[in-house]
N, C-alpha and C positions, 0 to 999 in steps of 0.2 A: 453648551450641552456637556455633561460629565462623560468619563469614558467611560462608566457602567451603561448609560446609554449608548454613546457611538458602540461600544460592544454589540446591544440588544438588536442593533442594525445588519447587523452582521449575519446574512445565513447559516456562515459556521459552528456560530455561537447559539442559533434561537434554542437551544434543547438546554439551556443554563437558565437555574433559576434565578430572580433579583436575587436574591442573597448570594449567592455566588459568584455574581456580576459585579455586585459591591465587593465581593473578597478579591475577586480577580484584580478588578482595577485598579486597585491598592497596589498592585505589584508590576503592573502594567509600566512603561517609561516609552514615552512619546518624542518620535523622533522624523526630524524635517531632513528631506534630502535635497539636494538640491539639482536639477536638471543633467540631465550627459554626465553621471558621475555613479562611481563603484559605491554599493551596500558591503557586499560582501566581495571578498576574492578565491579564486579556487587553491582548495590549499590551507586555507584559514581553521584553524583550532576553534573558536567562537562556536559557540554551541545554540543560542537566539532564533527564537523563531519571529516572526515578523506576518503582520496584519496590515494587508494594503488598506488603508479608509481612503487616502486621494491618489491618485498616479495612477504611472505604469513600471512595471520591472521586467526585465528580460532575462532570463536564466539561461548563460550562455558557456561556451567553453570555446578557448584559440584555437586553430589547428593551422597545421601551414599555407593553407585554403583560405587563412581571414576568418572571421567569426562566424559559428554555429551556435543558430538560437534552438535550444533544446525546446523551450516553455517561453510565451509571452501572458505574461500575467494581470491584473488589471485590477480595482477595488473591488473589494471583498475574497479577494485569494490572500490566501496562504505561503507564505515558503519558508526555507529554513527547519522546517519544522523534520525532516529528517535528521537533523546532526541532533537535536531537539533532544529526541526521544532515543539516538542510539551512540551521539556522542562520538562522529566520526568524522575527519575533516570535510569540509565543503567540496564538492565534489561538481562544483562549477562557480564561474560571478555571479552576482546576482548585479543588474547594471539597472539604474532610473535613467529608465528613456525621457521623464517627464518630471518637472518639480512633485518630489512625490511628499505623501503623511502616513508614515509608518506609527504600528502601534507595536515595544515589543517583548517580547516573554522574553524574562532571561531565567536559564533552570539553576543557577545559584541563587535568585531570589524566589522563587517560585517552587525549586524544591522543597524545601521542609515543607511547605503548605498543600503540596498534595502527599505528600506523605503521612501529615497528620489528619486529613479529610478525604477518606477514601472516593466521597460522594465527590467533592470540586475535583481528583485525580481521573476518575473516572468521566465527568464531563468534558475535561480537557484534553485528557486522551481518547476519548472518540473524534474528537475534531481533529486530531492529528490522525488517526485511521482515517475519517472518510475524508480530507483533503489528501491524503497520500493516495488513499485508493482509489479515487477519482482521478490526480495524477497519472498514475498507474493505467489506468483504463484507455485516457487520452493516447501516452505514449504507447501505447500496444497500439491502437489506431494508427497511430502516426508512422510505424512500422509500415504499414499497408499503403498507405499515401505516400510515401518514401518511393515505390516502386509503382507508383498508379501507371506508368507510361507501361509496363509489362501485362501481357495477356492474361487472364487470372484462370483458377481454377473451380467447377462446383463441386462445391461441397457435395460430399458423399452422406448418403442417407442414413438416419442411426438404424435402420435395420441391419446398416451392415457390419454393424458392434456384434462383437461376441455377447451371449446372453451368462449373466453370472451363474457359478455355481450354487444353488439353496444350500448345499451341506458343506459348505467351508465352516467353521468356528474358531475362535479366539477365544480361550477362556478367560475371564477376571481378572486375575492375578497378571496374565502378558501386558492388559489395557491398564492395571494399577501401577504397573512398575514403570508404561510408558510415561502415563501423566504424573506420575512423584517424582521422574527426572527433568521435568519445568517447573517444579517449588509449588506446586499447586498446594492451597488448602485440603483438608480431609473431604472437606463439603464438595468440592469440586473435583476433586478425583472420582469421587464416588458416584458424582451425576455423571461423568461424562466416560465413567469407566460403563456404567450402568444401561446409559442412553445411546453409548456410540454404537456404528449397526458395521461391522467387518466385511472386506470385499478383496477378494483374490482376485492378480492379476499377473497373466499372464504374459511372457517378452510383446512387446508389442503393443498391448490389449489395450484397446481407449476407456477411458475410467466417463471421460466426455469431451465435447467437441466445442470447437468455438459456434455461436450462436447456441447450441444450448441451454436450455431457460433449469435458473442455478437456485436451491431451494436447501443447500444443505454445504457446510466447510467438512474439509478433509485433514486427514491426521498423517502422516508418512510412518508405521506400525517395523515394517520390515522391506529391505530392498530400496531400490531408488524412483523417482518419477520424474516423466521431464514432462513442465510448460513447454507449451511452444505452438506456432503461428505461422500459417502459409505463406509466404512474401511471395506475390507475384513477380516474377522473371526470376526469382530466387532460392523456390525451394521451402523444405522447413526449415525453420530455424530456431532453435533451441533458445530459450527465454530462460529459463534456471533448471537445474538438475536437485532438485531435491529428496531429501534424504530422512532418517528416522527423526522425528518430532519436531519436523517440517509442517505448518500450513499451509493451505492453499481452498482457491476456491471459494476465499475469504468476499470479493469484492460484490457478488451478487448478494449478500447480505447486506451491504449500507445500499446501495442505490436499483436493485430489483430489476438489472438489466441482465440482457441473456451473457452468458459466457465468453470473453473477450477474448479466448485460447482454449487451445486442446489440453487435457493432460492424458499423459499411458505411462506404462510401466516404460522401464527406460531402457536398463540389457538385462535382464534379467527379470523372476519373478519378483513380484511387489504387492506387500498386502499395507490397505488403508483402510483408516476409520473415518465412517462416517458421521458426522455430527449434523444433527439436524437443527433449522433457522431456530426453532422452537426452543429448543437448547440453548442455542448460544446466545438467543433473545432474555431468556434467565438469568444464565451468566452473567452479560453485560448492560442489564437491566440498570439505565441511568437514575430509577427513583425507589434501587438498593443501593446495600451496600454488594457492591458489585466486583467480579474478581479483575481487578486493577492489574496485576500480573499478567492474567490472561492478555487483556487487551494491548499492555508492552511488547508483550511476545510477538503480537499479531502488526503493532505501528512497526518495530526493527524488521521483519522482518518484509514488510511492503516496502520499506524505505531502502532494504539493500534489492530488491527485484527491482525498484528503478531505478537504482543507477546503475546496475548491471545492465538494462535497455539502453540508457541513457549511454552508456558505454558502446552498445553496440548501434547507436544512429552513428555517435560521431567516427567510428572507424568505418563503417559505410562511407558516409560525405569524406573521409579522409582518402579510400578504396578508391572512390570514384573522380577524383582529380578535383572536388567539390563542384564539380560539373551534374548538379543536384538540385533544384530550386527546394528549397526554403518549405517546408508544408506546416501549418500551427492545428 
């Protein structure tokens, strides 16, 4: 079977057409591990993303506790794909638990060709947004699972949200000047300076809540926002403090699951844009030519919120004498 095929197997990949299955594979370089052995090591420069077709990988990090499995991964995942798309050391091992069959992207040979085929760039960066943001989603869970032995809290009802102001505004020119400082096109400024809908927030104030059902991404305009997530026996605990021309709220766009964290303004007041699915289903419209940029913006920036998490299990399991079971 060719690897344009073994690709077309791939859920990651179904939204690719043959023609770009055939560009792809071309650039593709197939790689056999061999059982109880290192991929990758944490720390590593290597920038490769890697397509499990046989095996298993375990994305793990030391601590003085013995090993911490972050991710246990399996055929048809992803990984790698964060240094991928932002070009920053490995930021754990990647270990084959099992004789594995890697397939893998390398962005020295794979660059120039999505740089000259906006449409192949744009297919292959959605697959690195929605394998990171499916990541992402996982590990905010696993937050929760980390502490399942503590008594939990319920959720407080969105009535008890403050209701927004109707007469706040954002003129043009404030939303033109935010989106000219991410390189956008004319075209894309214009729709998104156009379509975004503005929303004051005040210290505190929940913009929304985990379990909330998510229909629209957000823009950080002015002031700060923090993620963040209940941990039973724990408290809240702050997942990123984001700031002006920040996204977020991104992940209930690829997979139409309710909201995996809170966000609010952080200390202070904080005004964001709203971008609605509709919008950004335009935007990054795989059968346009579609804004490539946009979507980099939005892979780097999933790709550092997890391992900013990933960061904060392993100093947990480290807190805790790794006196922790293990949660996938």
């Amino acid at each position: 079977m060719s690897i344009a095929d073994r690709l077309a197997q791939a859920p990651l990949f179904s939204h690719f057409h043959r023609p770009q299955l055939d560009e792809l594979a071309a650039l593709v370089e197939e790689r056999r591990i061999p059982g109880e052995s290192f991929v990758l090591r944490q720390g590593d420069t290597s920038a490769e993303a890697f397509l499990i077709e046989r095996g298993g990988v375990r994305i793990q990090r030391s601590t003085p506790y013995g090993i911490y499995a972050l991710a246990v991964l399996a055929t048809g995942d992803l990984f790698g794909e964060a240094s991928f798309v932002d070009s920053s050391a490995r930021s754990g091992d990647a270990w084959a638990s099992s004789e594995s069959l890697l397939l893998a992207f390398d962005p020295a040979r794979l660059g120039p060709h999505l740089d000259d085929d906006p449409k192949l760039a744009t297919a292959f960066y959605w697959t690195c947004w929605r394998s990171l943001s499916t990541k992402l989603r996982r590990t905010n869970d696993k937050l929760t699972r980390f502490f399942a032995h503590a008594p939990g809290e319920t959720r407080r009802a969105a009535a008890d949200d403050k209701v927004p102001s109707g007469g706040f505004r954002v003129d043009l020119r404030t939303k033109r000047d935010l989106f000219s400082e991410q390189l956008l096109s004319s075209l894309e400024i214009n729709l998104l300076s156009t379509l975004s809908k503005e929303r004051q927030l005040h210290p505190g104030e929940v913009l929304f809540r985990e379990g909330d059902p998510g229909d629209a991404m957000y823009v950080v305009l002015e002031g700060r926002v923090r993620i963040s997530k209940h941990i039973p026996g724990a408290g809240e605990e702050a997942l990123a403090i984001l700031e002006r021309g920040d996204y977020f709220g991104e992940m209930a766009l690829i997979d139409r699951q309710p909201r995996s964290a809170e966000a609010k303004a952080h200390d202070g007041d904080a005004v964001v844009l709203s971008i609605p699915k509709m919008v950004v289903g335009q935007l990054l419209d795989m059968h346009k030519v579609s804004s490539v940029r946009l979507l980099r913006i939005l892979c780097g920036l999933v790709a550092g919120r997890l391992r900013e998490i990933d960061d904060k299990l392993v100093g947990w399991y480290i807190l805790a004498g790794g006196d922790v079971p293990e949660v996938r």
